[in-house]
ZAMAR-939950 format. One record per residue: y, x, z negated of N, C-alpha, C, O in turn; residue in one letter. Coordinates in steps of 0.001 Angstrom, whole numbers, plus 500000, padded with zeros to 6 digits. Each point is the difference from the previous one (the first is absolute). Layout:
# ZAMAR-939950
YXZYXZYXZYXZA ...
# end
This chain:
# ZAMAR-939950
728295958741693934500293499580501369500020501227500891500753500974499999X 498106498676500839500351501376501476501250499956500935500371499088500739X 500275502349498992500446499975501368499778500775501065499427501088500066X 501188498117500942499360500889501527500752500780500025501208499879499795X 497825501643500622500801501599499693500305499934501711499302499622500940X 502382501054498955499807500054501182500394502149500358500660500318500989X 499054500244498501499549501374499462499356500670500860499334499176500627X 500358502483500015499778500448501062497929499676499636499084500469500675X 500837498986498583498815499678499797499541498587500643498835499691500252X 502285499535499956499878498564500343501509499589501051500911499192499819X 498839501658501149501768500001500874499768498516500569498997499313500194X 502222500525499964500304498488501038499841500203501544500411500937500683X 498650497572499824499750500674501509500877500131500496500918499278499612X 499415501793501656500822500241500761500223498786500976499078499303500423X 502353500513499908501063499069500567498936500702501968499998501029500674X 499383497713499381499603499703501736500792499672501328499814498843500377X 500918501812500313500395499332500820499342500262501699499395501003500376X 500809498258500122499902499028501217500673501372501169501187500317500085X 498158500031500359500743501135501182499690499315501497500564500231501069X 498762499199498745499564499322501455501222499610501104500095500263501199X 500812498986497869501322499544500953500727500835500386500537500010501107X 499642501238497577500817501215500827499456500883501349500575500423501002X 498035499635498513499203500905501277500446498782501142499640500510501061X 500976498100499280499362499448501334501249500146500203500300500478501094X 500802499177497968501814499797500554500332501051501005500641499530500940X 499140501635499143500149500893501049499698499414501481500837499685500845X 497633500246499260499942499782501117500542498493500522500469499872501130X 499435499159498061500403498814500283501366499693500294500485498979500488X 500190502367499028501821499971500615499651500840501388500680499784501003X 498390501045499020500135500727501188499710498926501289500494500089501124X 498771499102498496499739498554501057500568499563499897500381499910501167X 500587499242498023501235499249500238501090500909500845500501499446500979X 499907501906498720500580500950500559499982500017501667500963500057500765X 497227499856499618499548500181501092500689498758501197500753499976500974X 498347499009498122500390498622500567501281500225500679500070500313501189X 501239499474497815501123499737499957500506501062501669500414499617501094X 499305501690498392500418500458500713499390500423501907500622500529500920X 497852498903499003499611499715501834501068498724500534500846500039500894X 498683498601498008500862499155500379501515499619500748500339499353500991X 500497501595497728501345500202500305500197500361501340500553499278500829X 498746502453499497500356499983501148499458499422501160500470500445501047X 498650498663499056499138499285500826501028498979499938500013499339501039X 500796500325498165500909498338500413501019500896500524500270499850501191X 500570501373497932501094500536500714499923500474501689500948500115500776X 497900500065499434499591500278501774499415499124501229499706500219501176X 500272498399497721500115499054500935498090500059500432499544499877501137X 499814500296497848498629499801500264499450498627499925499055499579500666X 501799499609498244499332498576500717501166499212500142501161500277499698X 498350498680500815501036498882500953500915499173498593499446499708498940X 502021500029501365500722499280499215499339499044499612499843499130500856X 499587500642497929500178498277499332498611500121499839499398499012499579X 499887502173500717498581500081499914499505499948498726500699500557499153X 498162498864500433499566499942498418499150500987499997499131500382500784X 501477500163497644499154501305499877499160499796498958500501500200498894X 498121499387501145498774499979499483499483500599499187499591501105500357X 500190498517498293499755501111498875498475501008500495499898501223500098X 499155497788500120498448500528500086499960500553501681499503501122500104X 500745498532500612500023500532501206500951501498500119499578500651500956X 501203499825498563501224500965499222498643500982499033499255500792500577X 500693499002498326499410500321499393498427500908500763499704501195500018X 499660497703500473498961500640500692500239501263501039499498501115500143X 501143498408500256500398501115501347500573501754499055499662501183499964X 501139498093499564500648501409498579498697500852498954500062501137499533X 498826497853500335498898500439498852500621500012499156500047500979499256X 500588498037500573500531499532498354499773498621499553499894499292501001X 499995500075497994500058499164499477501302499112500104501114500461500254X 498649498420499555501365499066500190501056500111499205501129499755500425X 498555500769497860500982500170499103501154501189500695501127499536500172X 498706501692500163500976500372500318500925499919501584501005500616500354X 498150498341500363500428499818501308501169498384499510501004499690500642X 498534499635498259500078498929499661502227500726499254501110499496500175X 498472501664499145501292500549499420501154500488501143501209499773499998X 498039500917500895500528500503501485500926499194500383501160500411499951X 498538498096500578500201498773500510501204499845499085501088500078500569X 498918499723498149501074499824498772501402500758500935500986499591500615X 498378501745499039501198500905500294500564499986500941501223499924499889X 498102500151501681500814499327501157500368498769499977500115499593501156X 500163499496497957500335498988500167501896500051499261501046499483500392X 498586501469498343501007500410499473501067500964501177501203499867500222X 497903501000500309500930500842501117500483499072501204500685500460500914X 499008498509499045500486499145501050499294500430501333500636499965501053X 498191500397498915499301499888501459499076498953500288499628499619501110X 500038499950497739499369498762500000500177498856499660500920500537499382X 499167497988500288500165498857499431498338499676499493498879500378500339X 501736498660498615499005499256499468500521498464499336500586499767498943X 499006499441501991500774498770499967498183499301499627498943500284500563X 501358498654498170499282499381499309499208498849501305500456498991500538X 498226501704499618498941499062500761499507500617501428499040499719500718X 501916501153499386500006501405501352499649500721499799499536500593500974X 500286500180497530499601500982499978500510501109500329500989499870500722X 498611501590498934501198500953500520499729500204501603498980500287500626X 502727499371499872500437500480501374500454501135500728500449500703499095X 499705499876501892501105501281500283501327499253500622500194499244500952X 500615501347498031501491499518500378499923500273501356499399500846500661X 501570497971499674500251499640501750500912501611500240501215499933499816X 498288501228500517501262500863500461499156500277501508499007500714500138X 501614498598500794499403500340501210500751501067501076501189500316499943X 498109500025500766500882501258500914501087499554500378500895500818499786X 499491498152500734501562499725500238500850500028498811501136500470500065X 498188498864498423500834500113499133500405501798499597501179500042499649X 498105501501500316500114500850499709500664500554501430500697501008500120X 498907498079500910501271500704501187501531499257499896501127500411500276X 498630498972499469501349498747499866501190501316498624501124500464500194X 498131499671498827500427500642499126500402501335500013500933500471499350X 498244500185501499500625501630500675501055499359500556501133500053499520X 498571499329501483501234500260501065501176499044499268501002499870500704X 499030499618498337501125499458499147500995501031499178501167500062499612X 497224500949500374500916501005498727500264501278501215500309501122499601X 499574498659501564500554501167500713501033499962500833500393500869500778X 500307497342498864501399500058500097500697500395499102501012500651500254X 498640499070498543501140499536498831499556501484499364500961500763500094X 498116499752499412500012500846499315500696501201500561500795500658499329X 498986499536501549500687501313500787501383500178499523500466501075499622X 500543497099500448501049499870499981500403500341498888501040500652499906X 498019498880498675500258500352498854500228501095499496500639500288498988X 498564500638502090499874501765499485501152500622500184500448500812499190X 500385498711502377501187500282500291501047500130498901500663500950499586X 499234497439500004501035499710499033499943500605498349500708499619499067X 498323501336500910499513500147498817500792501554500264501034500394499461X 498307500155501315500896501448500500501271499991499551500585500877499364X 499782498138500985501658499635500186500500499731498495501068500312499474X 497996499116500085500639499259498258499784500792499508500824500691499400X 497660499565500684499377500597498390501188501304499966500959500299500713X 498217500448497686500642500753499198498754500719499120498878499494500044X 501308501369499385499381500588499183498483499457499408498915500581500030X 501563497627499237499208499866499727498812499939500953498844500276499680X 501584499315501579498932499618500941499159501255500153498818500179499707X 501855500441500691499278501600499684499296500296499350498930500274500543X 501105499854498233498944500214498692499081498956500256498851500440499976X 501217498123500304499199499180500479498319500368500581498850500081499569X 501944500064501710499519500092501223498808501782499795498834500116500377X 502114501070498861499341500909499749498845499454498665498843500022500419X 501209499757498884499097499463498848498648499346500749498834500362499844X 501612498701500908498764498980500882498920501079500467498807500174499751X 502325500591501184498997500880500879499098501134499208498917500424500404X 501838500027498235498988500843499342498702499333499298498919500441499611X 501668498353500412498434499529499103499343499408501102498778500055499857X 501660499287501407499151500720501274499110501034500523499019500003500745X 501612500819498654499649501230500500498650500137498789498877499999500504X 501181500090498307499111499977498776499021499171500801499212500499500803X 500878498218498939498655498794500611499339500580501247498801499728500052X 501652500986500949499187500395501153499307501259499699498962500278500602X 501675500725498258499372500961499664498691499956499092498984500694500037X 501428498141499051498754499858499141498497499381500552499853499066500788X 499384501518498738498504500208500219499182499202498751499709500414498878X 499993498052501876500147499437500915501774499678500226500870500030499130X 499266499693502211501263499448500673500466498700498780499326499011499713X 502046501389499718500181498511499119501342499371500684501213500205500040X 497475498599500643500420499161500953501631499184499157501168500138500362X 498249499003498402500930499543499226501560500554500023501030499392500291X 498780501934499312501395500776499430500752500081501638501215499971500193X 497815500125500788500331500402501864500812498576500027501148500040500443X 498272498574499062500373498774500714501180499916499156501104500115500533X 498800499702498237501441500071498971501321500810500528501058499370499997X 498947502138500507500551500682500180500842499654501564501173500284500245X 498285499338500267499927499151501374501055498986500016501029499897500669X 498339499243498237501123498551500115501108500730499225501112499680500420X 498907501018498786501376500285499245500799500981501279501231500015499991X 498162500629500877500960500825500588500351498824501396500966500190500740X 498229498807499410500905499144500816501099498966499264501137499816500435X 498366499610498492500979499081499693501064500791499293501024499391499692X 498859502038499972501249500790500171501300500087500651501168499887499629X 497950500462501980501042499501501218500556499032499915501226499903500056X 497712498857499738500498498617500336501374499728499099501118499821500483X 498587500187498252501220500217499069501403500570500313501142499557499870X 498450501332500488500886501341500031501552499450501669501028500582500346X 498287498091500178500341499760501286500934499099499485500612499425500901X 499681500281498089501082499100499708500164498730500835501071499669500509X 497885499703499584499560498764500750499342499111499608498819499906500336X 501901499024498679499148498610499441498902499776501040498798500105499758X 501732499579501414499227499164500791499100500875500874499016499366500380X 501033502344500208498689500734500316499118499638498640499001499281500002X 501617501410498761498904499800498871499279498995500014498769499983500029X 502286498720499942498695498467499745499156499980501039498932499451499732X 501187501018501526498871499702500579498758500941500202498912499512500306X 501288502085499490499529501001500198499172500101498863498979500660500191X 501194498811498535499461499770498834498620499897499880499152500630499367X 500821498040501700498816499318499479498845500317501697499011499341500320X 501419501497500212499283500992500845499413501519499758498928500380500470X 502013500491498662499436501115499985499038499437498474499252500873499561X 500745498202499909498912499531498931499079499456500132499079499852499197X 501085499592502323498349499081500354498679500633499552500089501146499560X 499284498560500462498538499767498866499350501626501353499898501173499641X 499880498438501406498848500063500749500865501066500474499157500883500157X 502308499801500286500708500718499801500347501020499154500149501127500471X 500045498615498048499902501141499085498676500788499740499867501090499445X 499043497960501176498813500510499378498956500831501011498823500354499929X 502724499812501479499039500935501004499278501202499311498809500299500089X 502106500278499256499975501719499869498331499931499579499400501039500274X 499866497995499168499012500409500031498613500040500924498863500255499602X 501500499469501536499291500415501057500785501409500876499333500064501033X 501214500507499000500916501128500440499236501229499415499596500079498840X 500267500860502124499012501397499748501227500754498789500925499301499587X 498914502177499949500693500851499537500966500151501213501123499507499890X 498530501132501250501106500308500749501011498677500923500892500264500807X 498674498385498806500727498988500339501225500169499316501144500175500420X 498167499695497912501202500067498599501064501103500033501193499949499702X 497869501298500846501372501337500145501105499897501102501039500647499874X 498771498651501063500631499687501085501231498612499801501024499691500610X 498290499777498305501260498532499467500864500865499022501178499648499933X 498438501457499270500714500697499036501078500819500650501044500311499426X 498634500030501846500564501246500938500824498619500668501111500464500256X 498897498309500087501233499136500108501095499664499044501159499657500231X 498194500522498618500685499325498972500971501019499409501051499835499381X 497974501802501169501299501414499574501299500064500555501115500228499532X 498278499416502000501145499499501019500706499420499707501166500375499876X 498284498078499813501531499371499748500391500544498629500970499301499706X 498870501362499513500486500558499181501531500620500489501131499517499952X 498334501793500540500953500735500487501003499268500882501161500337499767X 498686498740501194501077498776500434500899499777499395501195500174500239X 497996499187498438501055499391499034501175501282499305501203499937499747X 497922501020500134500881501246498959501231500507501266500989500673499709X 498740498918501485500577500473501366500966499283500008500997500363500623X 498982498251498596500769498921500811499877499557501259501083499687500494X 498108500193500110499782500087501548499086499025500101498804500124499736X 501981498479500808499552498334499672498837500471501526498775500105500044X 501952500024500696499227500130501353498908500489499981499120499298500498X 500542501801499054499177501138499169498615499186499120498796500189500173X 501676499166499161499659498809498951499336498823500825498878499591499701X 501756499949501208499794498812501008498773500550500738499007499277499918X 500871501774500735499057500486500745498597500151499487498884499642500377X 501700501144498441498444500333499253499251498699499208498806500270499875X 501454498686499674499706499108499349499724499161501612498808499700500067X 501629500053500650499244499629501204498458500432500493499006499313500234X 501186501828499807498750500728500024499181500285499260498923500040500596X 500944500290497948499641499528498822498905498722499868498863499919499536X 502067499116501116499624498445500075498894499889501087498833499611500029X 502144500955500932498937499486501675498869501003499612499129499858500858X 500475501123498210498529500761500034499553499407499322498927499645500488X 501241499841498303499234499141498978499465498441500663498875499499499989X 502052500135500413499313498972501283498654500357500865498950499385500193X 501433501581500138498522500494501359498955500546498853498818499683500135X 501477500931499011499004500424498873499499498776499136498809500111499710X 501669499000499912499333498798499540499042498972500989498892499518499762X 501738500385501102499197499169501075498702501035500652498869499609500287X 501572501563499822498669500434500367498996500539499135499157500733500516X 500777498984498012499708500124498954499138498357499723499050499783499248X 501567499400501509499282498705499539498638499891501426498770499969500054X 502129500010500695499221500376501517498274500666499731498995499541500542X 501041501614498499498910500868499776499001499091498698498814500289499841X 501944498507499227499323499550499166499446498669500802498939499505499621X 501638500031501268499480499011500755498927500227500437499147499186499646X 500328502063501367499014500593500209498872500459498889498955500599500252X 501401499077498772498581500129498814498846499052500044500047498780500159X 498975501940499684498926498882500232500197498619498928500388500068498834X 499424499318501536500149498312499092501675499894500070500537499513499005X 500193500848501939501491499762499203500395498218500558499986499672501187X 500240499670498019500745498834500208498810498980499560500407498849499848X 498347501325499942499027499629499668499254499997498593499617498934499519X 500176502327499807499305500234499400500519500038498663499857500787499064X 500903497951501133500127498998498330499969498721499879500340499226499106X 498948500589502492500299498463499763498407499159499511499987498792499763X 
# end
């Protein structure tokens, strides 16, 4: 009986694999990447109209991409809450209209101010370490190359709902809550230049030192102002995406 030699005279073929999918996964995240991120800030600046349907192939074309990663894009703003996708509609842009993002400044530029006061006044130590922690990994996200928007927006909500906490106020908190978290709100910072971001960090040092001051008034002032620039910097930030060629149009 023969057997099959498998001996440097008679080796076993070598194990084949398939490289094709690895060579494309790169670029095919770099287009989903792409997508995701014109989009985002095109809904965060108010480039097309509330409730507007955003069109896979019409999207796609305009981008020079294919529908699969404009099709993933759509996913993800829907998850970030800038968009809806209600079964037979198709994906929408959440209703956040200019009165709703003015309605919401000028909500949080009563109450928050008040909160900062009272935070001066309460906090303690921990707030401190807080409030310093936020601003250094602030400070990291605007330094890094590229700008990491993420760690900027994270760092952001923790050094406000810091304050908010820190104000010893069930009822500022419950309502202030579900404002400094709005969708179309947390997700300014990514239309904001480098020197927009250094200028919210250089508020946020401020009220730093307020708080380490104790000095509610101090606290009250700067978180006013803080507020009322991020207001004029968002709206005239949407103002400039309105003016894009196709804006309010060119998904329908």
């Amino acid at each position: 009986m023969n057997k099959k030699r498998t001996d440097a005279t008679n080796p076993p073929a070598p194990e084949v694999r398939d490289h094709s999918d690895e060579a494309t996964r790169p670029a095919a995240q770099a287009g989903r990447d792409r997508a995701y991120e014109v989009l985002r800030r095109r809904l965060v600046g108010g480039h097309f109209k509330p409730g507007q349907q955003l069109k896979e192939e019409p999207l796609a074309k305009e981008l020079g991409l294919s529908r699969t990663p404009v099709r993933t894009a759509l996913r993800r703003l829907v998850e970030d809450g800038l968009a809806t996708d209600t079964a037979g509609q198709g994906v929408r842009v959440s209703e956040w209209s200019d009165w709703d993002v003015e309605e919401t400044f000028q909500l949080r530029m009563l109450l928050e101010p008040y909160a900062s006061s009272l935070a001066a006044e309460r906090g303690g130590p921990e707030l401190l370490d807080a409030l310093e922690a936020s601003n250094q990994a602030m400070a990291e996200g605007i330094a890094a190359r590229p700008t990491d928007i993420g760690r900027i927006q994270a760092a952001n909500r923790d050094f406000h709902h810091a304050l908010m906490e820190a104000s010893g106020s069930p009822r500022l908190r419950g309502i202030l809550v579900t404002m400094i978290d709005m969708p179309i709100i947390k997700r300014s910072f990514y239309i904001y230049t480098r020197e927009e971001l250094e200028q919210s960090l250089h508020h946020h040092r401020d009220l730093t030192h307020a708080i380490r001051a104790g000095d509610g008034e101090l606290a009250r002032q700067v978180m006013q102002l803080h507020l009322r620039m991020s207001y004029h910097r968002f709206m005239a930030h949407r103002g400039k995406y309105r003016q894009m060629p196709g804006a309010s149009d060119s998904a329908s």
